[in-house]
N, C-alpha and C positions, 0 to 999 in steps of 0.2 A: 455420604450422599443423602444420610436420612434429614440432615440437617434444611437441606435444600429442597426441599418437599415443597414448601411454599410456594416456588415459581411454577408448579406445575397448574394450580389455578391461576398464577397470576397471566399467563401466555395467553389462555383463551378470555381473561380481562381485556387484558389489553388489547386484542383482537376487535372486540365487543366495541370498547371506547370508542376506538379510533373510527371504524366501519359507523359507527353510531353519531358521531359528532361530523365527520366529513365524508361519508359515504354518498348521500345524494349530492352535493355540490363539486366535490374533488373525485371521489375515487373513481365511483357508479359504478362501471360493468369491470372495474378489475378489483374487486370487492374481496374477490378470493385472494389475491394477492399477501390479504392481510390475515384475515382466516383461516386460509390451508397451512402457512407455515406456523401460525400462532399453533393449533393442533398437533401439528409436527413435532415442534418442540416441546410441547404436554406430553406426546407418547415417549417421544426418545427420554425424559425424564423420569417419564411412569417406566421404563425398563429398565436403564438405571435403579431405582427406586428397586423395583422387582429383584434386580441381581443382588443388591445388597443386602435383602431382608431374606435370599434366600442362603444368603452367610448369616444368617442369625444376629443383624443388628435388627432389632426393633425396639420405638419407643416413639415417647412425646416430643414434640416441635410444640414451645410455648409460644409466643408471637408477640401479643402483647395483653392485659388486662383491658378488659370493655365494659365491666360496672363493678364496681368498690363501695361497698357500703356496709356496715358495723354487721351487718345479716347475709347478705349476699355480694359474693366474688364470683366476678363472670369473666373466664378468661377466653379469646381465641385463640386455641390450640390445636395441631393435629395429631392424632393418632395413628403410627404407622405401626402393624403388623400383618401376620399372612394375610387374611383377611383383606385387610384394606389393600395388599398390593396386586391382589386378586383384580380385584375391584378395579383397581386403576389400571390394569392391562385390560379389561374388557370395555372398557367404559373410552378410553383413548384409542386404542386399537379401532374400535367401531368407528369412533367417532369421525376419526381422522378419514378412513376410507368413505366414509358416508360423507364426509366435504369434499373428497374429491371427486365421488359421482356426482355432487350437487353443480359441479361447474358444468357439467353440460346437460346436464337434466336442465334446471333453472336459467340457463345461459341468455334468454331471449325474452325475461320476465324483468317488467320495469320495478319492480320490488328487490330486485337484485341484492342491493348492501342491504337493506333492511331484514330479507329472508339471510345473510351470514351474519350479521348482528345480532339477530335472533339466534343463531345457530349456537354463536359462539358461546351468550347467555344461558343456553338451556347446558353445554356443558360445564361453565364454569360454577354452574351452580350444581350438577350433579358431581362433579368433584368435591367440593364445599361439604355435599352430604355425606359423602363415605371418606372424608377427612377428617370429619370433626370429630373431637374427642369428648362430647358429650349430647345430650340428645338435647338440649336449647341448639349449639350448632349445626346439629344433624336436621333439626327443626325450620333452619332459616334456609338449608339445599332444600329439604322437604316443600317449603311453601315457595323455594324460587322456582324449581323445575316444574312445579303447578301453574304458576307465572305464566313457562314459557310457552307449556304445552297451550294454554289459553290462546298464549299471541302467534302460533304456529298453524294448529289447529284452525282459527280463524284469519290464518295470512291471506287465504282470498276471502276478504271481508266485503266485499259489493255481492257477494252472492249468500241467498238470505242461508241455503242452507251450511254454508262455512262457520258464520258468524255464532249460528245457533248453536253447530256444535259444539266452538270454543265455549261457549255460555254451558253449553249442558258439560262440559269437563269441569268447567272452574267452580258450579255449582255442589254437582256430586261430591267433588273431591274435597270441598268444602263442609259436607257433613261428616265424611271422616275422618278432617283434621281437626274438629271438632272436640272428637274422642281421644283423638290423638293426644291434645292439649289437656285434657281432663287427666289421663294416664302420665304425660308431666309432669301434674301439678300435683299428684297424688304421690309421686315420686319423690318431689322436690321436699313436701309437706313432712315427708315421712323419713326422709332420709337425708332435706337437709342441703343436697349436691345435685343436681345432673350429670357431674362430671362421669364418661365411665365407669372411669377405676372408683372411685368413692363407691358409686354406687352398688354397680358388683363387689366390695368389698363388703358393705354395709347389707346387701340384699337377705342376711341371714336372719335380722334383728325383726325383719316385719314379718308380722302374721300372714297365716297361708291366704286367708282371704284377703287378705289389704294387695299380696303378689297378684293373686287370681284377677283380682279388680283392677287390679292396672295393666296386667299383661293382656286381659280382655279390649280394654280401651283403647292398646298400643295398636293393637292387631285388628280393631275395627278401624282406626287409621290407616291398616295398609289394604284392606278390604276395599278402597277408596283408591290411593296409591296404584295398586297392583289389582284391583280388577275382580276380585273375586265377588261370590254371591252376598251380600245384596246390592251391592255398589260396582255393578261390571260393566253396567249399563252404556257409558260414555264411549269406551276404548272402539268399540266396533266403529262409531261415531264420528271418531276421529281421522278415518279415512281422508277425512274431506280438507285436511292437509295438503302440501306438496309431498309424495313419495319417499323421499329421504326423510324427511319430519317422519313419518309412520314408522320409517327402519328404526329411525334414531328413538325414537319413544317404545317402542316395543322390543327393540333389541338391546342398546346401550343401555337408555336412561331410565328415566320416569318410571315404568313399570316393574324394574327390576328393585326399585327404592324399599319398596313391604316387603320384599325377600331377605333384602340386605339385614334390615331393622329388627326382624325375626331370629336372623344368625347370630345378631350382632350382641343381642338380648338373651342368647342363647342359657346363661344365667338364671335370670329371671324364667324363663320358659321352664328350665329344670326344677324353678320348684313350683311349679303352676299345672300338675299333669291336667288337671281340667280343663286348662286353656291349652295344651299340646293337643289335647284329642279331639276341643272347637276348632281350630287350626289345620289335624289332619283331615276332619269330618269335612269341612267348610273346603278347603283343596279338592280333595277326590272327588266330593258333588260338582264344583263348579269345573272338573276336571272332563266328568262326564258330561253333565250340561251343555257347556259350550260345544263340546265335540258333536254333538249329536244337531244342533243348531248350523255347525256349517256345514252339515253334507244336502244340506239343501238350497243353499245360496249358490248366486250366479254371478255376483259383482267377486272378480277374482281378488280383487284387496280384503273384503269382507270375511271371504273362507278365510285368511290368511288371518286376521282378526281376532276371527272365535278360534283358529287354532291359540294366537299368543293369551286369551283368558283362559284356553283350556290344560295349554305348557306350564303358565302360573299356577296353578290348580295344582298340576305337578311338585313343582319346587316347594307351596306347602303342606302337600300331604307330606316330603320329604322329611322338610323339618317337622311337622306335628306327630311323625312318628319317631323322632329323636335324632333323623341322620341327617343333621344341618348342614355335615360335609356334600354329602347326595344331593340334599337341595342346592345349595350352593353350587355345585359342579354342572347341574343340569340348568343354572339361570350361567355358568358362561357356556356351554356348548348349544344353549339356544341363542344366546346372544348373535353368536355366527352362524346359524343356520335362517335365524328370522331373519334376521341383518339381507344374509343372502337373497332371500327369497321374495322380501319386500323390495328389496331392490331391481331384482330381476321382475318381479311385476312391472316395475317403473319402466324397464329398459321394454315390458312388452305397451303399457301406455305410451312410450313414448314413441315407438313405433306406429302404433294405431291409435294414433289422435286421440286420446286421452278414451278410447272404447275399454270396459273393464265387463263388460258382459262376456262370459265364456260361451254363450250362444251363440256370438257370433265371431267366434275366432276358430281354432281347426287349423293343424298343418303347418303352425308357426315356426314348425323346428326348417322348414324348408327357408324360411326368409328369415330368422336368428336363430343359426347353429348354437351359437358361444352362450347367448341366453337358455336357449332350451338345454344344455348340457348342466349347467351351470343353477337351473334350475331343479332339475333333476336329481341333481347331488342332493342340493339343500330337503328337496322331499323324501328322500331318502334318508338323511338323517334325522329330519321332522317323523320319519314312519318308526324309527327307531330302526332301522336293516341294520346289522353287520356288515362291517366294522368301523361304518359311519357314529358322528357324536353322539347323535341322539340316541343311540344305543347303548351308550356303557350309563349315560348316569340315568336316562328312564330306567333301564333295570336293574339299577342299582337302588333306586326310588321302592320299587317295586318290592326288590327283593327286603329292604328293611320294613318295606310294612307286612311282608307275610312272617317273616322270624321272629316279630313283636307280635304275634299274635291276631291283627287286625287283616281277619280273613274275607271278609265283606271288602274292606277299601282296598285290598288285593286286587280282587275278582273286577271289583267295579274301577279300577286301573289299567286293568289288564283290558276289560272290555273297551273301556276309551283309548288304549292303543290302538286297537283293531279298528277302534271308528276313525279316528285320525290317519291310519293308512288309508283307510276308505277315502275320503274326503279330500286328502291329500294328492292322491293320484287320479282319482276323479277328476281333479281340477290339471291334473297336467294331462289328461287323453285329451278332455274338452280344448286344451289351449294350443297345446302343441301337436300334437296327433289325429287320426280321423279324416272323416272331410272336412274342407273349408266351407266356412262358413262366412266368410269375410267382408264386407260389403265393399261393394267393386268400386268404389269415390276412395277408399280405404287400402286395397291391393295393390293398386297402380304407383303407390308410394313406399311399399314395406321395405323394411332394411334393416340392417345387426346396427345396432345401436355405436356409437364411438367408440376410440377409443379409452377416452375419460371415465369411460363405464362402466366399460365392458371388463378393464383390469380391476376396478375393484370385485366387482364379478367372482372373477378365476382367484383373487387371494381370498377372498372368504371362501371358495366351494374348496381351496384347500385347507382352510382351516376346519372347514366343516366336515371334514375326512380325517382327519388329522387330532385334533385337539381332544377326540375323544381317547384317546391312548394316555392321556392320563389319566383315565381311569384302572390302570391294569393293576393288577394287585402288588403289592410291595414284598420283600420277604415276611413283612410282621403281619400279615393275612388282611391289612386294609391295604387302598388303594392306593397310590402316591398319591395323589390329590388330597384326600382324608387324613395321610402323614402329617403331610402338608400343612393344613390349617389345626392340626391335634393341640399344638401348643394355643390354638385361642376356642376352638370350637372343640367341645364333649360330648359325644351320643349321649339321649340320656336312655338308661334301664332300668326305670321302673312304669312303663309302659302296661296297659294290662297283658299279660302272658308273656312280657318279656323275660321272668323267670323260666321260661319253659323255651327260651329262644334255640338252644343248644339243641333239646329233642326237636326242634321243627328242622331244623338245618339237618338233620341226620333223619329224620321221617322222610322229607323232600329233600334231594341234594340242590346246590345252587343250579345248576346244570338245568334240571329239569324243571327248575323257575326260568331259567333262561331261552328256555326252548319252547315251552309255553308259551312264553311274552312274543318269541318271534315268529312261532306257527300263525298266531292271532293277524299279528301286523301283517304277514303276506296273506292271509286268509284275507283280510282287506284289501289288499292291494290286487288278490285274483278276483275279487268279486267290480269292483271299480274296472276292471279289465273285460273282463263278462258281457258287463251293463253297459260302459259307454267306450269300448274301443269293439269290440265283437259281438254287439249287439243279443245278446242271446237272449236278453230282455230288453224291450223297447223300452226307454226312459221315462217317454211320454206316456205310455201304456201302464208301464208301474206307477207315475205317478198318479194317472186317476184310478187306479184301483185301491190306491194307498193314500186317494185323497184328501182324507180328516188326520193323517198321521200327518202328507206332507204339507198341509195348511200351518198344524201346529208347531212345526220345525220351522216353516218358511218364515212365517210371522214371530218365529222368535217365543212361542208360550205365549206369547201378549204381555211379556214382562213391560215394555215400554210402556203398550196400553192400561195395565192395571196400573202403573206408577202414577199413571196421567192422568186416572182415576180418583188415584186414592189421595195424591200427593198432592201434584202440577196442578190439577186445575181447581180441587179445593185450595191452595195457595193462591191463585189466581183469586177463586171470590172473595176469598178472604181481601186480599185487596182490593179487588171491584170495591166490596162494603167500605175499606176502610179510606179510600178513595171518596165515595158518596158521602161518608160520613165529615171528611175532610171539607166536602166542596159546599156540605149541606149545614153540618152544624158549627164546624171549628170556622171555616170561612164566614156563617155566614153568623157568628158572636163577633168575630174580625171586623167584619164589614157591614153588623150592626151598630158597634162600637164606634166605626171610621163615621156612618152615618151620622151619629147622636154629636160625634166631635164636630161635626160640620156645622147641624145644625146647631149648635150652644155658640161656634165660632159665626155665625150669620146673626145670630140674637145679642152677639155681643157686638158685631160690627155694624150693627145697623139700630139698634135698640139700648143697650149697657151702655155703649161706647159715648154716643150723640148725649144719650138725653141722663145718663146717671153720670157717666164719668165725666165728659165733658161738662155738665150743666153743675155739677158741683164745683169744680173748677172754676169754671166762670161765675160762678154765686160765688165764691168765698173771693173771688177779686173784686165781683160787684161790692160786696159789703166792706172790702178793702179801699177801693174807689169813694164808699159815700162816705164814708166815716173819715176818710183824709179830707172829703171836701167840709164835711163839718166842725173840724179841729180846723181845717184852714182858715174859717172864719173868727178863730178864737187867734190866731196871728195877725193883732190889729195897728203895730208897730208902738203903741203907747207904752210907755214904763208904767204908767198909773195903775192901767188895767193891770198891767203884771202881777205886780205888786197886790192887786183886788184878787187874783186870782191865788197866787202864792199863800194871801192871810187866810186864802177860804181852804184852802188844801190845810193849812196847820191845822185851823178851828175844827177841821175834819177829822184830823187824825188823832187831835187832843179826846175831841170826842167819841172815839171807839177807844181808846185808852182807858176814859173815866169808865163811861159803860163797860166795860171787861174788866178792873178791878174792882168795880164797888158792885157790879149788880150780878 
């Protein structure tokens, strides 16, 4: 099967094409027709794919050669192993149910083919990325799925703020592939290949700084990709999508891409501890940050948001503390809880006329059961409860940063558990529970969303129950999951105090890391119940007593405003000036220039032309004229003359002869 790997991007291709070329004219509103089952066919391949690599074939699909040159051979190939078949069940799986929620979310938008043309494009290029068998092809999913987030993101483009957001993703992401390309090229330079295997073969021969310096540059491209600090800026932003684009970007695709690249590089990382512990430092902060940013947001897509920059956060403290299995694990059991949950937002918009303020919702589970249940799950395993997903690989996360020693990114892990059950259930008292707050133009129409929805719904809140059990320990004391991918991913253990990992595991048993992690999350979860289901603190009342703490949550730190400061809008005068400079001095040497040619071509057409070119012209026929009329005169028809005329021409020329021999 491994052989036929290749049709699994080519389905949601040709999806794309066809939706693409005759969607507005021929297809229009049955758009999905072509879509859902192109998808369909990706997954049932991607399981395929799955079941054979879980019999142990794995290897290269060559395709064909894409540049041949005495120095460089560039092949399209794909790479199948655990890893990638990981990958392609989460990334198809989502994908697929997120197309078939889109038929009735989207159903009545004249953008119709265009938004599954889109759709198809942003998978077929996130396949692309975790197929390729080296990071030039992992480079071209890389910048397509940035592509698509742009034209998704901005799919309602007549509204100024859609458009800007696509702009601010394509931008951002843009300084990190930036680095991304520098840490290629430093690659290529130095070892000659992109290709995986070359490279992980050869990664021995460079110097530890030459790895540091490129595995820096790779990981500030997924800092961009994946959302973390300093580049996280956009992902919140991107709300301003259609719904399923959010799922599909924050669950399946896009954001999961700097996770991938991270495991996939796992090599390189092993010999870079200083870029492992930028990596974990950089996760666990943007882990906390973010968390602490959505317990004060009211736009219910937005909490959901800063949870998925703050889940990322997660998955690379995982890997930067060496357990790329852990990280890995917890980017697919978020995949189906985000997935869930962004969707279930959708199905509460879709209900209430696109209202996303929890201010004004209350009591939703009365008028959608199936969503608020279903929602419920998914924040449950977003809180990390037992024996929901998000439980086995967060503290599995956890538990590898405290046995390495990294006691701080522990603690401050542990504490953004406890803030993400906060915020997490927060937002489901405010949405689903309580009073209504509903506005009455609003109530008079509420209803459980379809059935096209509401089943994707119920299979993710069981996956999202369910898929964490592979995390459960194996006989050989890892997890099945971590068996699992053992043959391509390596903890690493040279960690600071990962020599001492064995006495921390026996000082603290796992147990009481475990219990820890989930005292926290329901100690969140009782306090969000406290404050906004049993009132025992007014919301209102905490807020202004806590209102310099909740300004600088609400506002975000001012990260936007300082960027805008520091960045944006010195970018701006920089152009202003170069703009002025364009219009003042480059235009106006241009259209000095334009000038001076005018007037030299007026001075030649009215002045050169007439009285030098012309009048010469006509002088040199005038003196052509007279002098024919003066020879005409010497044509007098006599022989005689002739003859007079002939003897005086000899005598002439006898005589410059004499004179020039004798004198």
């Amino acid at each position: 099967m491994i052989k036929y790997v290749w049709l699994i991007p080519l389905f949601p291709l040709i999806g794309m094409t066809i939706n693409g070329l005759f969607g507005f004219k021929y297809i229009k509103n049955r758009a999905h027709w072509i879509a859902v089952p192109a998808l369909g066919l990706a997954w049932l391949f991607s399981i395929l794919v799955f079941i054979d690599v879980l019999h142990g074939h794995v290897g290269e699909v060559n395709l064909w050669d894409w540049i041949v040159t005495p120095d460089v051979h560039v092949r399209i190939a794909f790479w199948v192993d655990q890893l990638t078949a990981v990958m392609l069940m989460v990334v198809t799986t989502l994908s697929f149910w997120i197309h078939v929620y889109s038929i009735g979310y989207m159903g009545h938008d004249p953008g119709y083919p265009r938004y599954f043309t889109y759709l198809n494009m942003f998978v077929f290029f996130m396949l692309i990325l975790v197929l390729g068998s080296s990071y030039l092809l992992l480079f071209v999913g890389w910048e397509g799925v940035g592509l698509c987030s742009y034209l998704l993101i901005g799919f309602w483009y007549e509204r100024e703020s859609a458009w800007k957001a696509g702009m601010k993703a394509f931008i951002t992401n843009r300084v990190g592939d930036a680095f991304f390309v520098i840490g290629m090229f430093i690659l290529w330079y130095y070892l000659g290949s992109l290709d995986f295997k070359v490279v992980f073969e050869k990664a021995h021969h460079l110097s530890p700084e030459i790895v540091t310096i490129a595995t820096l540059c790779l990981f500030m491209g997924a800092t961009g990709k994946s959302a973390q600090i300093p580049l996280y800026v956009w992902l919140p932003d991107a709300m301003e999508g259609p719904t399923p684009v959010s799922a599909l970007i924050h669950a399946a695709t896009m954001v999961t891409s700097g996770v991938y690249m991270v495991a996939r590089s796992n090599v390189l990382y092993n010999m870079a501890p200083f870029s492992l512990e930028v990596v974990a430092v950089v996760g666990c902060l943007t882990a906390f940050f973010a968390g602490t940013i959505g317990t004060s947001q009211f736009d219910l897509k937005r909490v959901l948001a800063y949870s998925t920059v703050s889940q990322l956060g997660y998955m690379f403290l995982g890997c930067g503390v060496g357990a790329y299995a852990a990280g890995v694990f917890h980017l697919m059991t978020h995949a189906f809880f985000k997935g869930l949950l962004f969707l279930s937002a959708g199905s509460v918009m879709h209900a209430m006329s696109d209202v996303l303020d929890m201010r004004l919702m209350g009591n939703l589970k009365k008028y959608m059961p199936i969503t608020a249940v279903t929602f419920i799950v998914g924040g449950l395993a977003l809180s990390g409860i037992p024996p929901f997903a998000g439980f086995w690989s967060k503290d599995e996360i956890l538990h590898h940063a405290f046995v390495s020693g990294h006691y701080t990114l522990w603690f401050l892990g542990t504490l953004a558990a406890g803030v993400t059950a906060y915020y997490t259930f927060r937002a489901i008292f405010m949405t689903f529970f309580g009073k209504e707050r509903i506005p009455e133009e609003i109530k008079h129409h509420l209803h459980e969303s379809p059935k096209v929805m509401t089943i994707p719904l119920i299979v993710l809140a069981i996956g999202s129950a369910t898929v964490g059990f592979f995390g459960l320990k194996s006989g050989h004391g890892e997890s099945y999951f971590a068996e699992f991918l053992k043959p391509v991913i390596h903890a690493h253990h040279a960690m600071h105090g990962a020599e001492h990992a064995a006495e921390h595991a026996e000082a603290i048993p796992a147990s009481v890391l475990i219990a820890i992690s989930v005292v926290v999350g329901l100690t969140g979860i009782l306090i969000a119940y406290l404050v906004h289901m049993k009132k025992i603190i007014d919301p209102e009342k905490l807020i202004k007593k806590t209102w310099f703490i909740h300004r600088v949550l609400y506002r975000k730190y001012w990260v936007d405003e300082l960027y805008f400061a520091l960045f944006i809008n010195r970018t701006l005068d920089l152009a202003y000036v170069s703009w002025k400079f364009d219009q003042f001095i480059i235009d106006g040497i241009v259209n000095g220039a334009s000038w001076l040619t005018k007037a030299l071509a007026w001075v030649t057409r009215y002045c050169t032309e007439p009285f030098v070119v012309d009048g010469a012209v006509n002088g040199a026929s005038y003196v052509v004229d007279l002098t024919a009329r003066m020879l005409r005169r010497l044509q007098t028809g006599v022989i005689s003359n002739y003859m007079l005329f002939v003897a005086m021409g000899l005598f002439g020329l006898f005589s410059i002869y004499v004179f020039a021999r004798f004198f």
